[in-house]
C-alpha positions as CSV (number, residue, x, y, z in Angstrom):
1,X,-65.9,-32.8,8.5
2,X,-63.8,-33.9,5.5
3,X,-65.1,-36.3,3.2
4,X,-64.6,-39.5,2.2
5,X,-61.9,-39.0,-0.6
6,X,-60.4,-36.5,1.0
7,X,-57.0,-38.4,2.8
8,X,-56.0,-37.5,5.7
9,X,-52.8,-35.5,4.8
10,X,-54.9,-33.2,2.7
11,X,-57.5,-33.3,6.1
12,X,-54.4,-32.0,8.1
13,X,-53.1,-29.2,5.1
14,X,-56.3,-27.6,5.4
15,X,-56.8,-27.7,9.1
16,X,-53.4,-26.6,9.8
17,X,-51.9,-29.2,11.5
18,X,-48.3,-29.4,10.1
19,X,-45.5,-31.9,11.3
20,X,-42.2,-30.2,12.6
21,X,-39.5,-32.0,10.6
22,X,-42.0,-33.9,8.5
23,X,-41.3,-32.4,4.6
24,X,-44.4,-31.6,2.9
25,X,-45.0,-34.4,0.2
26,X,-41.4,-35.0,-0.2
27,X,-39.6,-38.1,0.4
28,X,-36.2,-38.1,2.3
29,X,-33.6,-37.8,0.7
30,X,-31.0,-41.0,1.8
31,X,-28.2,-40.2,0.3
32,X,-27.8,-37.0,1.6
33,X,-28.6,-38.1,5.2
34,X,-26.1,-41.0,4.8
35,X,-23.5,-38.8,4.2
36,X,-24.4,-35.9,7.0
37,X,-24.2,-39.3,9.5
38,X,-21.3,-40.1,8.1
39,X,-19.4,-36.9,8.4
40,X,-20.8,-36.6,11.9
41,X,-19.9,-39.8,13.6
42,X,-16.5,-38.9,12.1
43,X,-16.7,-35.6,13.5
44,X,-17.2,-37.5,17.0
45,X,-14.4,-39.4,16.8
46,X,-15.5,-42.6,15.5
47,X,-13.6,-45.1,13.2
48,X,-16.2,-46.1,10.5
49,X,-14.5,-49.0,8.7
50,X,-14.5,-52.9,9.1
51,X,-17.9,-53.3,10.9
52,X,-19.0,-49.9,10.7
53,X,-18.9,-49.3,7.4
54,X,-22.7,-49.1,6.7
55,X,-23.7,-47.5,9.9
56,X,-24.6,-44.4,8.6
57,X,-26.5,-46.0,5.6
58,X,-28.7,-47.4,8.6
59,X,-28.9,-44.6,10.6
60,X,-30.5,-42.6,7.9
61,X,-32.7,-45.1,6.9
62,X,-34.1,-45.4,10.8
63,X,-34.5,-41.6,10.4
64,X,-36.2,-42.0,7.4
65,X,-38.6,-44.1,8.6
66,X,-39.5,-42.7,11.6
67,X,-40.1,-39.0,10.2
68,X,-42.1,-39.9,7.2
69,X,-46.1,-40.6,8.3
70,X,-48.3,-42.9,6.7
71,X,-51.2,-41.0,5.1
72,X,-54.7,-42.6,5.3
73,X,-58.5,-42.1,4.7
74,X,-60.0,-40.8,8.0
75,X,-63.4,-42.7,7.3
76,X,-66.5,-41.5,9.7
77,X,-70.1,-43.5,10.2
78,X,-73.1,-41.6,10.8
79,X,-74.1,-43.3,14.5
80,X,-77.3,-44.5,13.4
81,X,-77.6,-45.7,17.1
82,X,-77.0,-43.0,18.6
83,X,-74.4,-44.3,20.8
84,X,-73.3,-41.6,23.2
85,X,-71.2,-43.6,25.5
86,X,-67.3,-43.7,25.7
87,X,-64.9,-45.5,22.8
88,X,-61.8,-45.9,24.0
89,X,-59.0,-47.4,22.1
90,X,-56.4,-48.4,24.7
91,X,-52.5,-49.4,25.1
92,X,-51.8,-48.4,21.6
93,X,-48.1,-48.3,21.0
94,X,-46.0,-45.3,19.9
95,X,-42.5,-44.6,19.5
96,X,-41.8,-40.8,18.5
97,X,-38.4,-39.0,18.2
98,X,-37.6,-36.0,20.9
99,X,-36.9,-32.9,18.8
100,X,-34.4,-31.8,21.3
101,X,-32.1,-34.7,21.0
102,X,-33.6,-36.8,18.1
103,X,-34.1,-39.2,20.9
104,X,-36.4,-41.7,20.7
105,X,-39.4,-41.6,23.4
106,X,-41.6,-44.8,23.8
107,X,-45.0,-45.2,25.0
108,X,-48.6,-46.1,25.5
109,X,-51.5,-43.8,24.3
110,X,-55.0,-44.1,25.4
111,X,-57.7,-42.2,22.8
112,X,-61.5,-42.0,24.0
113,X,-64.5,-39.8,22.4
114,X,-68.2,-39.9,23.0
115,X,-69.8,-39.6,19.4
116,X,-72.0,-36.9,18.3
117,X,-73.3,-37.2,15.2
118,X,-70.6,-39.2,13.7
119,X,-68.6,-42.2,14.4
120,X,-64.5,-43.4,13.4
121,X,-63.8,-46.4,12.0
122,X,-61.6,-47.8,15.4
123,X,-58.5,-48.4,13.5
124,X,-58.7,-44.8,12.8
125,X,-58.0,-44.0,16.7
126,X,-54.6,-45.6,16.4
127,X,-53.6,-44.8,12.7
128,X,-54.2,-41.1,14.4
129,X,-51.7,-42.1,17.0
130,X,-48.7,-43.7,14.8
131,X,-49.4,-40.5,12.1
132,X,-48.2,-37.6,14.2
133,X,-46.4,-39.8,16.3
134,X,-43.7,-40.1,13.1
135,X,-42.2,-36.5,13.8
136,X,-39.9,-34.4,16.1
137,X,-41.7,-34.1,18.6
138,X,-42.7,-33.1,22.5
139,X,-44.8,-35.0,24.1
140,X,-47.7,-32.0,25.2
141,X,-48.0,-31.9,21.3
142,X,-48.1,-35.1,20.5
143,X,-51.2,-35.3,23.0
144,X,-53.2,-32.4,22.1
145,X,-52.6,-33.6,17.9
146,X,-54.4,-36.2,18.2
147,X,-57.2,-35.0,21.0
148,X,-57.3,-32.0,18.2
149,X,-58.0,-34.2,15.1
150,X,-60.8,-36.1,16.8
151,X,-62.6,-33.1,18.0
152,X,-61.8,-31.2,14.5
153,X,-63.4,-34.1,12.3
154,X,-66.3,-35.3,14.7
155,X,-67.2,-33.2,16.7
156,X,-68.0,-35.8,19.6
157,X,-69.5,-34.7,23.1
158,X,-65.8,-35.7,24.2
159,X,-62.3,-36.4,23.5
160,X,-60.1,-37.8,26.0
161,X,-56.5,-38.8,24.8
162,X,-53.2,-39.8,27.7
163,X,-49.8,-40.6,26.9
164,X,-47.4,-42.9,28.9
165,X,-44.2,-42.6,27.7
166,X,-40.2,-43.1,28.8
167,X,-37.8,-40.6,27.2
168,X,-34.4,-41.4,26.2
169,X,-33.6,-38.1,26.9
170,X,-34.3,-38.3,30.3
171,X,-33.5,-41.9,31.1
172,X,-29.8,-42.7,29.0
173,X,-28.2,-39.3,29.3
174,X,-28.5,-36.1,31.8
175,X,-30.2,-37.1,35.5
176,X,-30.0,-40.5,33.7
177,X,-33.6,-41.8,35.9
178,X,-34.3,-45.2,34.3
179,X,-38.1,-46.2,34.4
180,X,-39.0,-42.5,34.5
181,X,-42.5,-42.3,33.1
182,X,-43.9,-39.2,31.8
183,X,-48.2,-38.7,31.6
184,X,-49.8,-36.1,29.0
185,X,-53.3,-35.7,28.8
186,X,-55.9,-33.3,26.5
187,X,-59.5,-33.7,27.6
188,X,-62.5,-32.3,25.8
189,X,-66.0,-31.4,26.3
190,X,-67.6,-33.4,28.6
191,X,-64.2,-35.2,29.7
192,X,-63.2,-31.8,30.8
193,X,-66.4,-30.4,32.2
194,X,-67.9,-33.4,33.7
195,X,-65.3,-35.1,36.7
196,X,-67.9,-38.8,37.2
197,X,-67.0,-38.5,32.9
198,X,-63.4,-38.3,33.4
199,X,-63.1,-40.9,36.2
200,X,-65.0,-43.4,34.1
201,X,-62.7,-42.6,30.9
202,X,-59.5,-43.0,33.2
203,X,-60.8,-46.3,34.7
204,X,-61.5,-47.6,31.4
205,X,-58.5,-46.9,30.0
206,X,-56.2,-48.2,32.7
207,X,-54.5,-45.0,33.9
208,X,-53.8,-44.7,37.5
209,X,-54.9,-41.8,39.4
């Protein structure tokens, strides 16, 4: 359980979950990236004056932003109520970059837990979501991140966490599928013991079976 001013990133240093392509504490450097794009939209051929003069300015700046995470406190509650029914944060939006093709892939994630002992402020759920969403990524990893990070700093009786997403990779380029819809899931505890738990988390969160 990591305290309350420990940030997140330091949370995720000591736990061992590392980003793939994320540096550690560094910020990207622009200039370099700009001029990588640059030689390698030349490289492919294509005529960067007029109009496409500041393309690869852009393009590193869109890289930029979608591999560096935004740190934050992961604040827990003691459940004083002793809540142990499902909290499900639904429909939160992602966009991640496929680390095969620097692709982007676009989604919906669904996060769930029954507390233990301890409860996560909500916003928390989809902060979770958006962190190790900003890195190359698959989307099985994506998944069991954030199902991991739950159980690692809760400890709930559950942890229940499904991606929807479409991949660029899949739908602009190679079988070219449009619409194609891939579904990740990580279950926990009594999400992955319990099948009446499951059902009820799945119905809840809008997932069709």
């Amino acid at each position: 359980m990591s305290n309350a001013a420990e940030t997140f990133e330091d949370h995720l240093e000591t736990s061992g979950h590392a980003l793939r392509g994320v540096p550690s504490g560094n910020a990207p450097d622009l200039g370099r990236a700009e001029r990588a794009v640059h030689e390698l939209l030349e490289a492919l051929g294509v005529d960067l004056t007029d109009d496409l003069r500041d393309t690869p300015g852009r393009v590193a700046r869109m890289y930029g932003e979608l591999l560096t995470p935004t740190a934050f406190t992961a604040t827990t509650f003691e459940n004083s109520e002793g809540y142990d029914e499902l909290v499900i944060a639904k429909d939160i939006p992602f966009t991640s970059l496929c680390e095969h093709h620097l692709l982007p892939f676009h989604g919906k994630a669904h996060v769930g837990y029954i507390p233990g002992d301890r409860i996560v402020g909500l916003s928390k759920l989809a902060r979770s979501v958006h962190y190790f969403s900003r890195s190359l990524q698959v989307q099985e990893r994506l998944t069991k991140q954030i199902a991991d990070w739950i159980q690692e700093e809760l400890r709930p009786k559950a942890v229940g966490v499904v991606l929807e997403a479409e991949h660029q990779c899949v739908t602009i380029r190679g079988v070219q599928a449009a619409g194609t819809k891939t579904v990740t899931s990580t279950m926990y505890g009594l999400l992955r013991a319990n099948v009446a738990t499951r059902e009820e988390f799945l119905s809840l969160a809008g997932v069709r079976k």
